[in-house]
N, C-alpha and C positions, 0 to 999 in steps of 0.2 A: 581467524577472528572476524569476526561479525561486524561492517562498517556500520556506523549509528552516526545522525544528524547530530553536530556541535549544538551545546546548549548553554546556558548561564544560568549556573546553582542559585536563585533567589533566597529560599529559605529550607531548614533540613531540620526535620524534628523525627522522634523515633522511629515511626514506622513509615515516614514518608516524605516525599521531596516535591517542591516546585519548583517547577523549571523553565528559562524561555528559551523555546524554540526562536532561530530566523524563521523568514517566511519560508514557503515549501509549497510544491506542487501534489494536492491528491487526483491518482487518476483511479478511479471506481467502476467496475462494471459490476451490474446485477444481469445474474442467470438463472433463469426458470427450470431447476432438475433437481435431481437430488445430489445429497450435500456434497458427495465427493467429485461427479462429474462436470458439477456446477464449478469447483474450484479450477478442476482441471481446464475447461474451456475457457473461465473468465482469463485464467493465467497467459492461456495462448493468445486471446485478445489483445491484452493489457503489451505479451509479451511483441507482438507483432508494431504494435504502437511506440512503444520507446528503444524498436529496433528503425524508427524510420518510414513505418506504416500512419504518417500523419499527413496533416496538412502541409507544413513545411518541408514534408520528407527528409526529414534529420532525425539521426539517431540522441536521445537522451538518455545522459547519465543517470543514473538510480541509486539509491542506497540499497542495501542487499534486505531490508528491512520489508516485509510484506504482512497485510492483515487480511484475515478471515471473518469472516461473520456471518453466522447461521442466524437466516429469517423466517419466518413459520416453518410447514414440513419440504415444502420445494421450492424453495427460494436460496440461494447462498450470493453470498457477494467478496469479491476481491478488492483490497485495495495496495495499493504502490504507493509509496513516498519517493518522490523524484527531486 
């Protein structure tokens, strides 16, 4: 099972829902390749980071939740919700 950030159902109508999130941590990297390599490296980034590779040198917890995003033709970006 897939962990997802707790939320509070506001409103629910047919085909869609609003929802509020707590606050939340986005960490973002953009990488200059193509779309698949891009995801790959950003991940190693991202992943070396909320293993401890920060400033505080502490590992962060994450939710298993990750987003993708394709930017022109050699551009992709990774994001974490932490």
């Amino acid at each position: 099972m897939t962990e997802s950030p707790t939320y509070t159902l506001e409103m629910k109508e047919d085909h869609f829902e609003i929802r509020r999130y707590p606050d939340y941590i986005l960490a973002q990297v953009d990488v200059e390749s193509d779309y698949d390599s891009a995801v790959n490296i950003g991940f190693s980034i991202l992943a070396k980071y909320i293993f401890g590779g920060n400033k505080k040198l502490k590992s962060i917890p994450m939710t298993t939740q990750y987003l993708k995003r394709k930017y022109k033709a050699l551009k992709g970006s990774l994001c974490l919700l932490l």
